[in-house]
TORVEX-114544 format. One record per atom (N, C-alpha, C): x, y, z; residue number from 1; chain; residue in three letters. Coordinates in steps of 0.02 Angstrom, whole numbers, plus 32768, in hexadecimal, padded with zeros to 4 digits. Layout:
# TORVEX-114544
     X     Y     Z    n  chain  res
     X     Y     Z  NUM      A  ala
...
# end
This chain:
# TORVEX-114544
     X     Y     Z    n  chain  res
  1EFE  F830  9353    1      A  unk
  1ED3  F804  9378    1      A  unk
  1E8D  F823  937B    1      A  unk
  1E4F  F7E6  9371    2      A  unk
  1E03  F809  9379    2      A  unk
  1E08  F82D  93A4    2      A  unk
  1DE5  F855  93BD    3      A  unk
  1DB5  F849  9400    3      A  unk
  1D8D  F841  9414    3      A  unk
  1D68  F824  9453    4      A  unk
  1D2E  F80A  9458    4      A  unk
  1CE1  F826  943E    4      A  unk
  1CE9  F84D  9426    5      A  unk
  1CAD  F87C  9404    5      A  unk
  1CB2  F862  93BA    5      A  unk
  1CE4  F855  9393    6      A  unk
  1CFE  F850  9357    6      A  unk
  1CD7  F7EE  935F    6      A  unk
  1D00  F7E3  9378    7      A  unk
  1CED  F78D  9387    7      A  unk
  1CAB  F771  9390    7      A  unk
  1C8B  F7AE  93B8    8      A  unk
  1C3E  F79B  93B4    8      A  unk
  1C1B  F79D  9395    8      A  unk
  1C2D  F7DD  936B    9      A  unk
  1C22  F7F2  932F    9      A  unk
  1C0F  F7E1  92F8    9      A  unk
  1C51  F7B9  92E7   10      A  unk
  1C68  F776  92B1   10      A  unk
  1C2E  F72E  92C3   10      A  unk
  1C19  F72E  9306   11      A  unk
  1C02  F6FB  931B   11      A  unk
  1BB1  F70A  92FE   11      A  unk
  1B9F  F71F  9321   12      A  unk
  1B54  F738  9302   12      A  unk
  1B57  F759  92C8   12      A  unk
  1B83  F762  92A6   13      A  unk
  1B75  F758  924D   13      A  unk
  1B73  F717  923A   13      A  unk
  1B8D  F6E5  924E   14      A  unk
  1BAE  F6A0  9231   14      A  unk
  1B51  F68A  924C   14      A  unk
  1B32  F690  9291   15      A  unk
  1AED  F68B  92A1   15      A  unk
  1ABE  F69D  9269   15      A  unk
  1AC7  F6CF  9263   16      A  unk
  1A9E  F6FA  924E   16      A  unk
  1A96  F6DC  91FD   16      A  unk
  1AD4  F6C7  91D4   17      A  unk
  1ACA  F6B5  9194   17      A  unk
  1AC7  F667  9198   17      A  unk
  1AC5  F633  91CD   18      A  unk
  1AB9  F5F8  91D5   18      A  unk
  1A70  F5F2  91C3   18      A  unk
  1A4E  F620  9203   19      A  unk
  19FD  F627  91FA   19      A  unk
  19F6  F631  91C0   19      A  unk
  1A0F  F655  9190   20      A  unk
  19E2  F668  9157   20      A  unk
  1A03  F63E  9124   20      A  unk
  1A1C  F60A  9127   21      A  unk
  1A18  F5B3  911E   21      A  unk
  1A7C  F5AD  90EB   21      A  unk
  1A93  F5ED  90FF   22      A  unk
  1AD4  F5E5  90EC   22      A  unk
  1B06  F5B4  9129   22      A  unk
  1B08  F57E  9121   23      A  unk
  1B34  F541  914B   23      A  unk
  1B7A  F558  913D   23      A  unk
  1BAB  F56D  9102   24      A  unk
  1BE9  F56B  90EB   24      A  unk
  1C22  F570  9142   24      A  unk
  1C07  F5A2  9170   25      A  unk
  1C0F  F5CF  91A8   25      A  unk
  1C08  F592  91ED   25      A  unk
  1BDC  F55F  91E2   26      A  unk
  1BC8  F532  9219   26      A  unk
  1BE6  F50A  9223   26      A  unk
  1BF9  F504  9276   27      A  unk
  1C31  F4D0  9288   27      A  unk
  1BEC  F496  9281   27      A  unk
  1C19  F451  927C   28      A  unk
  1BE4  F415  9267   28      A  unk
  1C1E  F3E7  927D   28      A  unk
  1BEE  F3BF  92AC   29      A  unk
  1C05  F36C  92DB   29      A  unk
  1BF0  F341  92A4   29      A  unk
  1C35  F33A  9278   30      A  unk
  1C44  F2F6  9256   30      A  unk
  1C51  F2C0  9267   30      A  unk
  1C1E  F272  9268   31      A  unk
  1C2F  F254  9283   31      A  unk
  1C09  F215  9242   31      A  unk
  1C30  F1DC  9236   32      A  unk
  1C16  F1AE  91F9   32      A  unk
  1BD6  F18A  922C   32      A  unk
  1BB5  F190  922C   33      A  unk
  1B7F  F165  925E   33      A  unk
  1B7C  F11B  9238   33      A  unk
  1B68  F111  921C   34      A  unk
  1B6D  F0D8  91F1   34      A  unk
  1B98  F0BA  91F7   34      A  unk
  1BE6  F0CB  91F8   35      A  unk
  1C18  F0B0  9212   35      A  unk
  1C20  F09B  924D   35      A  unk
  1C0E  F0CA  927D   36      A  unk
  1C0D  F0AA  92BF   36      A  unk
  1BDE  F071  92CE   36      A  unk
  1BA0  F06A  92AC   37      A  unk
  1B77  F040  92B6   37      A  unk
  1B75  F001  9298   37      A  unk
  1BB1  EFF8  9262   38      A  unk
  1BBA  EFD4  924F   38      A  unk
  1BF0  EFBB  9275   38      A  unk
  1C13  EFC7  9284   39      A  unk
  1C4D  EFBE  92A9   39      A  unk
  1C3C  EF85  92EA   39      A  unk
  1BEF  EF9C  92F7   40      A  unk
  1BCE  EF87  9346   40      A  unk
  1BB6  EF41  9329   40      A  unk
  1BB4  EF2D  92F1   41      A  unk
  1B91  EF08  92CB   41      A  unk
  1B39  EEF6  92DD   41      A  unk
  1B10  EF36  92EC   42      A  unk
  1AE8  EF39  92EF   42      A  unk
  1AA8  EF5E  92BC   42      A  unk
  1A77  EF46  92D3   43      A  unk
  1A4C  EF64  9287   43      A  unk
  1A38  EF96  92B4   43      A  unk
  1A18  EFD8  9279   44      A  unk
  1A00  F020  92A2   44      A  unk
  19DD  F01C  92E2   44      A  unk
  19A8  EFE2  92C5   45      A  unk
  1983  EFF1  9309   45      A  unk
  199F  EFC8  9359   45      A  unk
  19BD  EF9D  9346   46      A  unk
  19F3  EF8A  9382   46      A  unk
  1A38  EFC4  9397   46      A  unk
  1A4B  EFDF  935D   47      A  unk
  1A7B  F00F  938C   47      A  unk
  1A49  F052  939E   47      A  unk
  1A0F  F06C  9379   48      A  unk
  19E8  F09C  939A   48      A  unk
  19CF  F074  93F4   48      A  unk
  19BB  F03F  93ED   49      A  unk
  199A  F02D  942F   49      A  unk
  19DE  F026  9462   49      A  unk
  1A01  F017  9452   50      A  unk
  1A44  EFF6  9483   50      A  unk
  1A78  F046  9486   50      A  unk
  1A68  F084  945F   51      A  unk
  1A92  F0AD  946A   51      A  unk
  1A49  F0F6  9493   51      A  unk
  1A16  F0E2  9483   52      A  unk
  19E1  F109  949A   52      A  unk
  19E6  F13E  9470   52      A  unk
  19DE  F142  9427   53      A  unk
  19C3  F165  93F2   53      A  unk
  1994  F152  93E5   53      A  unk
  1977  F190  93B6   54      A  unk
  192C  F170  9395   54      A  unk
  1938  F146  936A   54      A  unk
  191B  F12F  9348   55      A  unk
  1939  F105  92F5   55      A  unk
  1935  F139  92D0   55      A  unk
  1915  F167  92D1   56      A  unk
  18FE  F194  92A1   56      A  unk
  1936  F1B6  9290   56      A  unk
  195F  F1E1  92D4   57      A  unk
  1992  F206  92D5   57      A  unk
  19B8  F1D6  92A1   57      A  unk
  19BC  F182  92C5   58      A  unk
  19FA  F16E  92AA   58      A  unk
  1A0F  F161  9263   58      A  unk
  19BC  F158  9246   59      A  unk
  19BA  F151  9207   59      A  unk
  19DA  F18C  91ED   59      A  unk
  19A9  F1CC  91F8   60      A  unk
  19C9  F228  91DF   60      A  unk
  1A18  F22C  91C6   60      A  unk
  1A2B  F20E  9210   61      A  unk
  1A7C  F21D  9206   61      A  unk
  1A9F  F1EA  91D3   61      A  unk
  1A79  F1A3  91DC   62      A  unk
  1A9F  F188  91A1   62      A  unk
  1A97  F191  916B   62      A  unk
  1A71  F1A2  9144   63      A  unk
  1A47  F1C4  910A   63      A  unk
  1A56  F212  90FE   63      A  unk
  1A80  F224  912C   64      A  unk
  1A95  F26D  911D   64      A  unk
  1A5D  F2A7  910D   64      A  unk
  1A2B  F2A1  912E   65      A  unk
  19F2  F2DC  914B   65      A  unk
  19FB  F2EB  9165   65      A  unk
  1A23  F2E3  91AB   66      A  unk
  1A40  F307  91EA   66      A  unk
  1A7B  F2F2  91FE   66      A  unk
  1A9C  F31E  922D   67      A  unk
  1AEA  F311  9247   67      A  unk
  1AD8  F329  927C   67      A  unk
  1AF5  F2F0  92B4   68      A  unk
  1AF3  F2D3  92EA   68      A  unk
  1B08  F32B  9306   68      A  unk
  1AF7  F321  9341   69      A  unk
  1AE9  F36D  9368   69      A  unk
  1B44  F374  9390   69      A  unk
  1B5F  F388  93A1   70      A  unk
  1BA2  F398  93BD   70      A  unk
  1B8D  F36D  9406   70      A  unk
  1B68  F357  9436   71      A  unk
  1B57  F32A  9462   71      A  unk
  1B5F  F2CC  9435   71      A  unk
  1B2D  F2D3  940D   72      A  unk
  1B2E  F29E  93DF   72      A  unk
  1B6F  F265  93C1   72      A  unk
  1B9A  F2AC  93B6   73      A  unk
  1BDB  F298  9392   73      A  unk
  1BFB  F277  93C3   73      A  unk
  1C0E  F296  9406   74      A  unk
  1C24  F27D  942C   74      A  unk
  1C15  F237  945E   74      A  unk
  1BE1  F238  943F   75      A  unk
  1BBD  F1ED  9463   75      A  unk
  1BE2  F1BD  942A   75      A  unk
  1BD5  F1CD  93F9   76      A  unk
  1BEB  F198  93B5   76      A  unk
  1C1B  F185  93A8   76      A  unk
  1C45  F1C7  93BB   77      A  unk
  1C92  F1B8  93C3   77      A  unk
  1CAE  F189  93F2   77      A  unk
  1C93  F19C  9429   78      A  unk
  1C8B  F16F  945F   78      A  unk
  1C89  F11D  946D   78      A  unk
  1C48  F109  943B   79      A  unk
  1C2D  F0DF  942C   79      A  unk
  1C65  F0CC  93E6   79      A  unk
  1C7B  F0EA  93B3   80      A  unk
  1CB0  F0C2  939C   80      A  unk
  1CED  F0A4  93C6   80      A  unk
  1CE4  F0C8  93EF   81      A  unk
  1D28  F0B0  9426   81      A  unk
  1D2B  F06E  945A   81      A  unk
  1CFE  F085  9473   82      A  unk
  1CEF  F051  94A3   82      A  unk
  1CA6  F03C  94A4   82      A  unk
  1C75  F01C  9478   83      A  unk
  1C38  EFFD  946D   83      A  unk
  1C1A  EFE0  94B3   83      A  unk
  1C4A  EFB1  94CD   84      A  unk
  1C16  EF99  9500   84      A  unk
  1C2D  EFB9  9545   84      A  unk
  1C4A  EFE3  9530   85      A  unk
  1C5B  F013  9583   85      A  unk
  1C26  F031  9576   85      A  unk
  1C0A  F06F  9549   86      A  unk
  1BE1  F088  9551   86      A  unk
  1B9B  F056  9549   86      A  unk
  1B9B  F027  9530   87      A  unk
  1B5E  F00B  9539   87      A  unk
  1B4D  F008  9586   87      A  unk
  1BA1  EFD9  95A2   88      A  unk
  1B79  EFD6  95FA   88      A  unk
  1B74  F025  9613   88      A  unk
  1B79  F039  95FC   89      A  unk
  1B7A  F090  9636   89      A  unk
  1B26  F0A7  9629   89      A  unk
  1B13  F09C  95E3   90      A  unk
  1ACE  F091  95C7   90      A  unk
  1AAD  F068  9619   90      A  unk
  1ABE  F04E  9613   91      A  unk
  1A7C  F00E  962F   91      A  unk
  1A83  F018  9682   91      A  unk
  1ABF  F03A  968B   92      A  unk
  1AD1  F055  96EE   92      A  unk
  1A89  F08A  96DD   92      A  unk
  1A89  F0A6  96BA   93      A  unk
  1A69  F0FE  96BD   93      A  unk
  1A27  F0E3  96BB   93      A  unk
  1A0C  F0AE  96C4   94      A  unk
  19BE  F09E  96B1   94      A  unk
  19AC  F0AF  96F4   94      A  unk
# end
């Protein structure tokens, strides 16, 4: 078994070679965005305005320039699940 010195260890190497642009090591929030948004049957800039993303983000992620942040994923996931629950929980929080 590690121990916690060993584990941290391992951790800030996996940091350490992320920064210097090695990903192989990086946990990553997979999530089809496109799918979900299609799913909503909405166009980007209606599910960016109705989910409170930028368009920009939303474009990134569908276009595969960026992956949705580990907060992100879980909204989307979310939002595959139940669409207009989280829409109304959206619109309580205004």
């Amino acid at each position: 078994m590690k121990s916690a010195f060993d584990k941290i260890a391992a951790g800030l190497n996996d940091a350490i070679a992320y920064a210097e642009g090695d990903d192989s090591r990086a946990r990553k929030a997979t999530v089809d965005v496109k799918a979900v948004r299609a799913a909503t049957n909405k166009t980007q800039s209606d599910f960016a305005k109705a989910y409170r993303f930028p368009i920009g983000t939303v474009r990134d992620w569908e276009q595969g320039r960026r992956q949705p942040d580990a907060g992100s994923a879980v909204l989307l996931k979310m939002i595959q699940v139940e669409p207009e629950t989280v829409e109304r929980i959206i619109a309580q929080t205004n």
